[in-house]
Backbone as JSON Lines, residues from 0, in Angstrom:
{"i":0,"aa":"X","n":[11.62,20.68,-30.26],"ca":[11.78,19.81,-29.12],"c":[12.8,20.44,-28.16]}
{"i":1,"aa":"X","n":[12.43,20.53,-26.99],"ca":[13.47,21.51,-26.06],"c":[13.99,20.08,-25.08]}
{"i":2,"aa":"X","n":[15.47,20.01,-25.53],"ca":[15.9,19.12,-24.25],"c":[16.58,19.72,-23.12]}
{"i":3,"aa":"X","n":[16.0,20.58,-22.42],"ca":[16.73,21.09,-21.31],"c":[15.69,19.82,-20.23]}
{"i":4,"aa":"X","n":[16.73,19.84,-18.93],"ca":[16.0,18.84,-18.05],"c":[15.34,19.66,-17.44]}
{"i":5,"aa":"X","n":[14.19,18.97,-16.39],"ca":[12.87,19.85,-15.69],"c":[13.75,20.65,-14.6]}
{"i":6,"aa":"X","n":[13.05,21.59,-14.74],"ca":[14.03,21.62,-12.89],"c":[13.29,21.33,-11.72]}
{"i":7,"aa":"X","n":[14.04,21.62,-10.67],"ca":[13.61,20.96,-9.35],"c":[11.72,20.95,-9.16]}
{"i":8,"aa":"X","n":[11.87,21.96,-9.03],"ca":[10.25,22.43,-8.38],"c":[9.37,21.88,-9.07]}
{"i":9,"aa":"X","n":[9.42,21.71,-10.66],"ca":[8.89,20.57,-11.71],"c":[8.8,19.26,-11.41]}
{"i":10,"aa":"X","n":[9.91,18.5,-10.83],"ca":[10.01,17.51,-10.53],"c":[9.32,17.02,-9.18]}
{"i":11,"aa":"X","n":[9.45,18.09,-8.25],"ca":[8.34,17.47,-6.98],"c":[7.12,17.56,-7.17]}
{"i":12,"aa":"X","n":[6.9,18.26,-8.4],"ca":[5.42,19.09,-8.26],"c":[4.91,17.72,-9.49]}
{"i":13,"aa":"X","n":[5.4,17.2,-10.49],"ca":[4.95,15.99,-11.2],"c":[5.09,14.59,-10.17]}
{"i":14,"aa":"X","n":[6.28,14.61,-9.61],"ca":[6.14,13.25,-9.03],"c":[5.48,13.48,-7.84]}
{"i":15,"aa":"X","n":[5.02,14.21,-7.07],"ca":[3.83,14.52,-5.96],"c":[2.69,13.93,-6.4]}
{"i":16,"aa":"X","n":[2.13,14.67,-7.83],"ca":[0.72,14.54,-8.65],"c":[1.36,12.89,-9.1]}
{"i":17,"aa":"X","n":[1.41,12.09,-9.46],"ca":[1.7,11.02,-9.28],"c":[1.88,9.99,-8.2]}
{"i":18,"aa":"X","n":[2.2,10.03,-7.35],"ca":[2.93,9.83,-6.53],"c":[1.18,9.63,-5.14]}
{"i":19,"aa":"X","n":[0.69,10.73,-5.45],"ca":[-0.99,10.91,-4.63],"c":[-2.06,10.68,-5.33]}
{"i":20,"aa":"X","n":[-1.48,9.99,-6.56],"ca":[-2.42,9.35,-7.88],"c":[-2.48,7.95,-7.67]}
{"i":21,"aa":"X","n":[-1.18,7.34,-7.5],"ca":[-1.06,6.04,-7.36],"c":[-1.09,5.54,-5.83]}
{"i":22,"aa":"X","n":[-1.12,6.45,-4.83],"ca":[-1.71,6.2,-3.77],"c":[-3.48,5.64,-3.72]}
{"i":23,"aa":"X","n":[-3.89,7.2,-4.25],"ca":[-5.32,7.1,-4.76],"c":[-5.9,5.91,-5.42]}
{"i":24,"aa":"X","n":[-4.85,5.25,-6.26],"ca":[-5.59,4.19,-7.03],"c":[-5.38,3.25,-6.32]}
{"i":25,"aa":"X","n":[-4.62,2.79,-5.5],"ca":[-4.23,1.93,-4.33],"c":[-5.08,1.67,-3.3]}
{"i":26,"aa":"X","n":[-5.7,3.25,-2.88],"ca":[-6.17,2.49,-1.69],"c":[-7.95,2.44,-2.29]}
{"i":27,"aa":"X","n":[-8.14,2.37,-3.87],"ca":[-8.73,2.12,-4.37],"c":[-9.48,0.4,-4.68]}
{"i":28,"aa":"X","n":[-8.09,0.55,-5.48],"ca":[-8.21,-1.43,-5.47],"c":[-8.56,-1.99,-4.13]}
{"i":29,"aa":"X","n":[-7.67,-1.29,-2.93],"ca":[-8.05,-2.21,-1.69],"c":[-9.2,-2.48,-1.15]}
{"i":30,"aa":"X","n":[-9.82,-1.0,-1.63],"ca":[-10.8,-1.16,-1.1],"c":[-12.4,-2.24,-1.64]}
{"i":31,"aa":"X","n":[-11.83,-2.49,-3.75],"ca":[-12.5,-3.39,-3.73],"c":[-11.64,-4.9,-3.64]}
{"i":32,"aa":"X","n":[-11.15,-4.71,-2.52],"ca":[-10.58,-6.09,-2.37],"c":[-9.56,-7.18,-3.37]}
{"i":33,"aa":"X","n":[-8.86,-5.98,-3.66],"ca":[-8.06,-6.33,-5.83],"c":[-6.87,-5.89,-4.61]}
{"i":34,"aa":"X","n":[-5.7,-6.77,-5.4],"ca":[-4.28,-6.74,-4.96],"c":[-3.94,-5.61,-5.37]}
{"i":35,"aa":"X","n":[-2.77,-4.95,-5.09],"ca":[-1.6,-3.59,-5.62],"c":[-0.36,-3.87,-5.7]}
{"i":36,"aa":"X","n":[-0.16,-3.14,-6.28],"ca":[1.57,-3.42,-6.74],"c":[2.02,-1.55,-6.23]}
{"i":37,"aa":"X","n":[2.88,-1.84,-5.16],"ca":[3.45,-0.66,-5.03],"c":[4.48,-0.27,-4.96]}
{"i":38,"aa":"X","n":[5.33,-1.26,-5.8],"ca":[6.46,-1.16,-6.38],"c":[7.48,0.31,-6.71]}
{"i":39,"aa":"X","n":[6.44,1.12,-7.59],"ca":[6.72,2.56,-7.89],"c":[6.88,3.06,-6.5]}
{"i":40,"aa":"X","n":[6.45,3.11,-5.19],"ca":[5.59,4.16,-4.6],"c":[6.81,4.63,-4.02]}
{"i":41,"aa":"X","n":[8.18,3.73,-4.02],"ca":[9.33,3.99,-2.73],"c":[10.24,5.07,-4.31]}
{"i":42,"aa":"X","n":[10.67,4.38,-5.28],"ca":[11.31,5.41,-6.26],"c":[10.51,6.62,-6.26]}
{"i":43,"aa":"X","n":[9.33,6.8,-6.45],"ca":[8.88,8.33,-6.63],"c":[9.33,8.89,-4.93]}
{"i":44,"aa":"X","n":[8.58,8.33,-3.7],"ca":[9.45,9.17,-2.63],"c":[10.8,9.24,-2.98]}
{"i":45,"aa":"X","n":[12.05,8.46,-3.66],"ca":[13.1,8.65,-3.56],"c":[13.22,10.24,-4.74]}
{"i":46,"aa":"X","n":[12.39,10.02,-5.54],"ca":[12.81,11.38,-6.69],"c":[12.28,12.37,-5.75]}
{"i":47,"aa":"X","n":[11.0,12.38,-5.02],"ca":[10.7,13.94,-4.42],"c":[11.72,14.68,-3.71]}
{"i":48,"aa":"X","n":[12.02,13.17,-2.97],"ca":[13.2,13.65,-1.71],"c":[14.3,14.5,-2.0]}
{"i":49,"aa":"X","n":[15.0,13.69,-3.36],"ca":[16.01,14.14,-4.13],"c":[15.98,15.57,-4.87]}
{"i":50,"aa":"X","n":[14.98,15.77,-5.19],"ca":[14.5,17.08,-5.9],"c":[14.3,17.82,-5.11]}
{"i":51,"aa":"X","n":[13.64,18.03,-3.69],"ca":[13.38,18.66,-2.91],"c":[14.9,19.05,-2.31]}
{"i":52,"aa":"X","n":[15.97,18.13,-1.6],"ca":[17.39,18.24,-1.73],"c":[17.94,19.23,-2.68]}
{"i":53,"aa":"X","n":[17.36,19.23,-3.98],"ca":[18.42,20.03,-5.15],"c":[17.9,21.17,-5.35]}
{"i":54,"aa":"X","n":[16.68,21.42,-4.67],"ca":[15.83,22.46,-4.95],"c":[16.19,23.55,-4.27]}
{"i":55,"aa":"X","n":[16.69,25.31,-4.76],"ca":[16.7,26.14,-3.5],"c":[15.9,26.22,-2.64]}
{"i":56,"aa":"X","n":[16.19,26.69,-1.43],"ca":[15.81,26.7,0.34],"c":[14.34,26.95,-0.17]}
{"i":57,"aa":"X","n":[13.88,28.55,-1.07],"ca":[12.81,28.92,-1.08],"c":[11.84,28.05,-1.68]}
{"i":58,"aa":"X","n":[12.22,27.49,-2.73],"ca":[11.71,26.67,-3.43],"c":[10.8,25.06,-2.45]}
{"i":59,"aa":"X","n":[12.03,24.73,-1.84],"ca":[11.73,23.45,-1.43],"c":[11.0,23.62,0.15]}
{"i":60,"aa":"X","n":[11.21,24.98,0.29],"ca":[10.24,25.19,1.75],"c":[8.94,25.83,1.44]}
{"i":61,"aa":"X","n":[8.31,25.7,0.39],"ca":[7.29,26.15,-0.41],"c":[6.21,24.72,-0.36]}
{"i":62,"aa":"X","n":[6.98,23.57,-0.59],"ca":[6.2,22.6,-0.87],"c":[6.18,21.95,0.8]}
{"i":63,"aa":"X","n":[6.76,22.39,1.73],"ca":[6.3,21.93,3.3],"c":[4.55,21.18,3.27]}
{"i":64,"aa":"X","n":[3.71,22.44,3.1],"ca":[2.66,21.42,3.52],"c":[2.38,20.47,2.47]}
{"i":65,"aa":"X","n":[2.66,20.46,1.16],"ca":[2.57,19.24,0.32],"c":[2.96,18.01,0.82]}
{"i":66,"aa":"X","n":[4.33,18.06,1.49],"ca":[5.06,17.05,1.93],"c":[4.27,16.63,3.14]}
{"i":67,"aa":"X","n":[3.77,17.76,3.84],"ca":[2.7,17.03,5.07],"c":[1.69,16.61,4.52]}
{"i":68,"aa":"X","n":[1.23,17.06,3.74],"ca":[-0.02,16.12,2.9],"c":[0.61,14.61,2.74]}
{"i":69,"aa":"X","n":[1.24,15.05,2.1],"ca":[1.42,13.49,1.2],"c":[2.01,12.32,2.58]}
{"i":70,"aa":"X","n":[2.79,13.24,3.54],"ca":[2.95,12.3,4.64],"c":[1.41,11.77,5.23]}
{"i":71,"aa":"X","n":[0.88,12.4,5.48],"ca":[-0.68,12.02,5.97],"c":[-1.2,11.07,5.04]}
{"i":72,"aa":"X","n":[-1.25,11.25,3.95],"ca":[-2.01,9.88,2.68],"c":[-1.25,8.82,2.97]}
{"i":73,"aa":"X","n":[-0.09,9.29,2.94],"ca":[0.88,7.9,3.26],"c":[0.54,7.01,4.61]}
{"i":74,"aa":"X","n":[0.13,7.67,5.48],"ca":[-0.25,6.72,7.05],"c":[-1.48,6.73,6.54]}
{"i":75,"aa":"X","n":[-2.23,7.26,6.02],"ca":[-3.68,6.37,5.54],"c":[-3.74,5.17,4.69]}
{"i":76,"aa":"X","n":[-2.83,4.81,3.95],"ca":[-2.23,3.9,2.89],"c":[-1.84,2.61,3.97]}
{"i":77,"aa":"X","n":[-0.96,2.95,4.57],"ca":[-0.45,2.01,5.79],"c":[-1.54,1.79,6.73]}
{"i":78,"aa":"X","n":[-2.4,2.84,6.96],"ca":[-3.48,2.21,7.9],"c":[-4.42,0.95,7.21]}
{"i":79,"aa":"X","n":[-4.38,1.63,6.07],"ca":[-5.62,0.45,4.7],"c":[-4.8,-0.95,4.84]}
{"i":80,"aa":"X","n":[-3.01,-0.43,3.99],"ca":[-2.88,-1.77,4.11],"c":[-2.98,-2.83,5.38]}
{"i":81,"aa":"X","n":[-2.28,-2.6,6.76],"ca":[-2.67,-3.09,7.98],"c":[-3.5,-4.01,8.06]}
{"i":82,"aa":"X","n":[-5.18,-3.31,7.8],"ca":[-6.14,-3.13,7.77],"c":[-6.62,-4.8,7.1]}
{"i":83,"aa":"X","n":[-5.93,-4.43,5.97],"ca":[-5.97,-5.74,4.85],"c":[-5.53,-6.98,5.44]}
{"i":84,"aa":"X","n":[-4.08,-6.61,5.57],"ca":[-3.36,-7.63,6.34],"c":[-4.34,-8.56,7.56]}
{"i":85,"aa":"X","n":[-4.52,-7.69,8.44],"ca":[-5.56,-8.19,9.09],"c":[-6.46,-9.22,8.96]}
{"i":86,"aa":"X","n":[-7.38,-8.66,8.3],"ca":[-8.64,-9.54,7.41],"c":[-8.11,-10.55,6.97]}
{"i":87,"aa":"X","n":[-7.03,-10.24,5.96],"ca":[-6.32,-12.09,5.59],"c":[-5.96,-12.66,6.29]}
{"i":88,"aa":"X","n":[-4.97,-12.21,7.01],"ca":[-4.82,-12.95,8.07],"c":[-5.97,-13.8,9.06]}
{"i":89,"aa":"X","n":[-6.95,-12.91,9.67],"ca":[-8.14,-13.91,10.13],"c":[-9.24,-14.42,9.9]}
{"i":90,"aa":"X","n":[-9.18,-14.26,7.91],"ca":[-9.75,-15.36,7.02],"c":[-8.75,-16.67,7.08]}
{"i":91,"aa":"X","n":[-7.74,-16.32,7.38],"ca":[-6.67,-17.76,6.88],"c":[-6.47,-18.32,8.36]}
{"i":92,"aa":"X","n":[-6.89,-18.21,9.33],"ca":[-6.95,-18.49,10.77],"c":[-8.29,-19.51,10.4]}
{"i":93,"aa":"X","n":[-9.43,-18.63,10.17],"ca":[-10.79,-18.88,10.39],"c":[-10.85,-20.28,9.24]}
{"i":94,"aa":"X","n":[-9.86,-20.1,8.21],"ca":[-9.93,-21.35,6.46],"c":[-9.33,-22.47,7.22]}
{"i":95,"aa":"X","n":[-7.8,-22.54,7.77],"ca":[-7.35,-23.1,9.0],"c":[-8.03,-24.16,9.85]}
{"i":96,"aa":"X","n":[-8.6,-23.59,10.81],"ca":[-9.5,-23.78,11.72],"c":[-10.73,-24.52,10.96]}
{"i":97,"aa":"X","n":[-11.02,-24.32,10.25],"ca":[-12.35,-24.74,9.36],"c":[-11.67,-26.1,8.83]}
{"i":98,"aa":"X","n":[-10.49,-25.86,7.78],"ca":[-10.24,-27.01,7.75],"c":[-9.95,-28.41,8.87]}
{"i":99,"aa":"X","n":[-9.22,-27.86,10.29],"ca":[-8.88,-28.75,10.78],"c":[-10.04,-29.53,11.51]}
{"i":100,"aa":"X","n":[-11.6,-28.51,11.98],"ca":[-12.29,-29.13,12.25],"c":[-13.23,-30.4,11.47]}
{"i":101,"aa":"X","n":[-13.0,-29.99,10.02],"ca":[-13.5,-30.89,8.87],"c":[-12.62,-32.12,9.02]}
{"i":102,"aa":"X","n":[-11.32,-32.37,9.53],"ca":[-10.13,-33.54,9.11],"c":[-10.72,-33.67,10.33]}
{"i":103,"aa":"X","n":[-10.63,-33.07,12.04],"ca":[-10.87,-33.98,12.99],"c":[-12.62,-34.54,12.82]}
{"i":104,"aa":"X","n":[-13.61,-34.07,12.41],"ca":[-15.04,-34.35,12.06],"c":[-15.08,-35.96,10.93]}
{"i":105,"aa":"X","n":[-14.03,-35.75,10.75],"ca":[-13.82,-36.89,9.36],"c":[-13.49,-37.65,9.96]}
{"i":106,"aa":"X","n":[-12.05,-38.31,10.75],"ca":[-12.06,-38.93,11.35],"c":[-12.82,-39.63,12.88]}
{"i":107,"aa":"X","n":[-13.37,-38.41,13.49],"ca":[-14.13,-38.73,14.23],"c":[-15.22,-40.14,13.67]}
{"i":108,"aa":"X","n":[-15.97,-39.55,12.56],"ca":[-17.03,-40.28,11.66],"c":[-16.56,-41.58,11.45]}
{"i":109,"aa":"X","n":[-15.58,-41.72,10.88],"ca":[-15.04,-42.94,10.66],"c":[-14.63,-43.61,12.26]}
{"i":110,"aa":"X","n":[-14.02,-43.53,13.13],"ca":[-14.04,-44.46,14.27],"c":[-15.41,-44.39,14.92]}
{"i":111,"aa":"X","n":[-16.29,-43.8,14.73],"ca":[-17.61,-44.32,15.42],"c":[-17.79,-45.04,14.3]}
{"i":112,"aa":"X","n":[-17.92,-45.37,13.13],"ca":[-18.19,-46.63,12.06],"c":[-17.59,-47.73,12.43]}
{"i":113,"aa":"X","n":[-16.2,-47.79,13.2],"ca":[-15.67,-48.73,12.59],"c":[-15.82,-49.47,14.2]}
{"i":114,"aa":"X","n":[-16.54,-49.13,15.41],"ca":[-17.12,-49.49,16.2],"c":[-18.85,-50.21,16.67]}
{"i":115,"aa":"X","n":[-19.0,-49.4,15.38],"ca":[-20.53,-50.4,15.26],"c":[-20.75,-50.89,14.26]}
Protein backbone atom coordinates (compact mmCIF):
# COMPACT_ATOMS: atom_id res chain seq x y z
CA UNK A 1 0.00 0.00 0.00
CA UNK A 2 1.85 3.27 -1.00
CA UNK A 3 0.66 6.28 1.10
CA UNK A 4 2.35 9.01 -0.61
CA UNK A 5 -0.42 11.77 -1.61
CA UNK A 6 -1.35 12.21 -5.52
CA UNK A 7 0.34 14.99 -6.82
CA UNK A 8 -0.93 17.96 -8.48
CA UNK A 9 -1.38 17.03 -12.13
CA UNK A 10 -3.17 13.70 -10.69
CA UNK A 11 -5.48 15.62 -8.95
CA UNK A 12 -6.80 17.92 -11.83
CA UNK A 13 -6.59 15.23 -14.17
CA UNK A 14 -9.09 12.80 -11.65
CA UNK A 15 -11.22 15.58 -10.47
CA UNK A 16 -11.64 17.00 -14.24
CA UNK A 17 -12.72 13.18 -15.29
CA UNK A 18 -15.22 13.51 -12.58
CA UNK A 19 -16.07 16.63 -12.39
CA UNK A 20 -17.25 16.29 -16.70
CA UNK A 21 -18.82 12.96 -15.49
CA UNK A 22 -21.13 14.44 -13.14
CA UNK A 23 -21.81 17.24 -15.39
CA UNK A 24 -22.59 14.56 -18.03
CA UNK A 25 -24.93 12.79 -15.77
CA UNK A 26 -26.63 16.05 -14.94
CA UNK A 27 -27.44 17.36 -17.89
CA UNK A 28 -28.59 13.85 -18.35
CA UNK A 29 -31.27 13.55 -15.75
CA UNK A 30 -32.41 17.02 -17.03
CA UNK A 31 -32.88 16.10 -19.85
CA UNK A 32 -35.25 13.26 -18.80
CA UNK A 33 -36.89 15.68 -16.73
CA UNK A 34 -35.42 13.89 -13.12
CA UNK A 35 -34.11 16.49 -10.53
CA UNK A 36 -30.01 16.83 -9.75
CA UNK A 37 -28.20 17.35 -6.95
CA UNK A 38 -25.16 19.41 -7.68
CA UNK A 39 -23.98 19.72 -4.58
CA UNK A 40 -20.40 18.10 -5.45
CA UNK A 41 -20.01 20.24 -8.61
CA UNK A 42 -18.66 23.67 -6.63
CA UNK A 43 -15.99 21.38 -4.18
CA UNK A 44 -14.54 19.55 -7.21
CA UNK A 45 -14.11 23.20 -9.07
CA UNK A 46 -12.71 24.20 -5.69
CA UNK A 47 -10.02 21.01 -5.73
CA UNK A 48 -9.12 21.69 -9.58
CA UNK A 49 -8.57 25.27 -8.87
CA UNK A 50 -6.48 24.45 -5.89
CA UNK A 51 -4.38 21.84 -7.58
CA UNK A 52 -3.96 23.73 -10.57
CA UNK A 53 -2.60 26.72 -7.96
CA UNK A 54 -0.07 24.02 -6.44
CA UNK A 55 0.79 22.67 -9.62
CA UNK A 56 4.20 23.92 -11.42
CA UNK A 57 3.72 26.78 -14.16
CA UNK A 58 4.43 23.85 -16.77
CA UNK A 59 2.29 21.55 -15.41
CA UNK A 60 -0.79 23.67 -14.79
CA UNK A 61 -0.42 25.53 -18.23
CA UNK A 62 -0.68 22.13 -19.86
CA UNK A 63 -4.21 21.63 -18.74
CA UNK A 64 -5.34 25.39 -20.31
CA UNK A 65 -7.53 23.90 -22.86
CA UNK A 66 -9.02 21.32 -20.38
CA UNK A 67 -9.98 24.17 -18.24
CA UNK A 68 -11.55 25.78 -21.46
CA UNK A 69 -13.33 22.70 -22.02
CA UNK A 70 -14.70 22.22 -18.90
CA UNK A 71 -15.49 26.08 -18.81
CA UNK A 72 -17.64 25.54 -21.99
CA UNK A 73 -19.66 22.30 -20.40
CA UNK A 74 -20.10 24.40 -17.58
CA UNK A 75 -22.20 27.31 -19.64
CA UNK A 76 -23.91 24.40 -21.30
CA UNK A 77 -25.00 23.07 -17.79
CA UNK A 78 -26.21 26.66 -16.93
CA UNK A 79 -27.77 27.04 -20.26
CA UNK A 80 -29.85 23.43 -19.50
CA UNK A 81 -30.41 24.48 -16.13
CA UNK A 82 -32.01 28.11 -17.16
CA UNK A 83 -33.65 26.28 -19.62
CA UNK A 84 -35.43 24.12 -16.87
CA UNK A 85 -36.06 26.89 -14.73
CA UNK A 86 -37.97 28.30 -17.39
CA UNK A 87 -40.36 25.52 -18.23
CA UNK A 88 -41.22 25.34 -14.44
CA UNK A 89 -41.61 28.32 -14.08
CA UNK A 90 -44.30 28.65 -17.04
CA UNK A 91 -45.90 25.34 -16.08
CA UNK A 92 -46.50 26.97 -12.58
CA UNK A 93 -47.82 30.30 -14.26
CA UNK A 94 -49.92 28.19 -16.75
CA UNK A 95 -51.11 25.46 -13.08
CA UNK A 96 -51.77 29.11 -11.52
CA UNK A 97 -53.76 30.53 -14.06
CA UNK A 98 -55.61 27.23 -14.61
CA UNK A 99 -56.36 27.10 -11.21
CA UNK A 100 -57.66 30.59 -10.78
CA UNK A 101 -59.81 30.29 -13.82
CA UNK A 102 -61.43 26.97 -12.28
CA UNK A 103 -62.18 29.10 -8.63
CA UNK A 104 -63.46 32.18 -10.79
CA UNK A 105 -65.62 29.43 -13.27
CA UNK A 106 -66.87 27.96 -9.87
CA UNK A 107 -68.10 30.76 -8.54
CA UNK A 108 -69.31 32.26 -11.51
CA UNK A 109 -71.67 28.82 -11.71
CA UNK A 110 -72.90 29.21 -8.50
CA UNK A 111 -74.26 33.01 -8.72
CA UNK A 112 -75.98 32.29 -11.97
CA UNK A 113 -77.79 29.36 -9.72
CA UNK A 114 -78.51 31.27 -7.10
CA UNK A 115 -80.36 33.81 -9.49
CA UNK A 116 -82.63 31.47 -11.15
Amino acid sequence: MNDTPPDAETIIREEMEKTAALVSGARRLMAEGRCVDLSALEERIKTIVKALHAAPRDVASSYQTHVEVLLEILDVLESDLTEQFCTLENALKALQHRKAMDAYGAKDSGAKGDIE
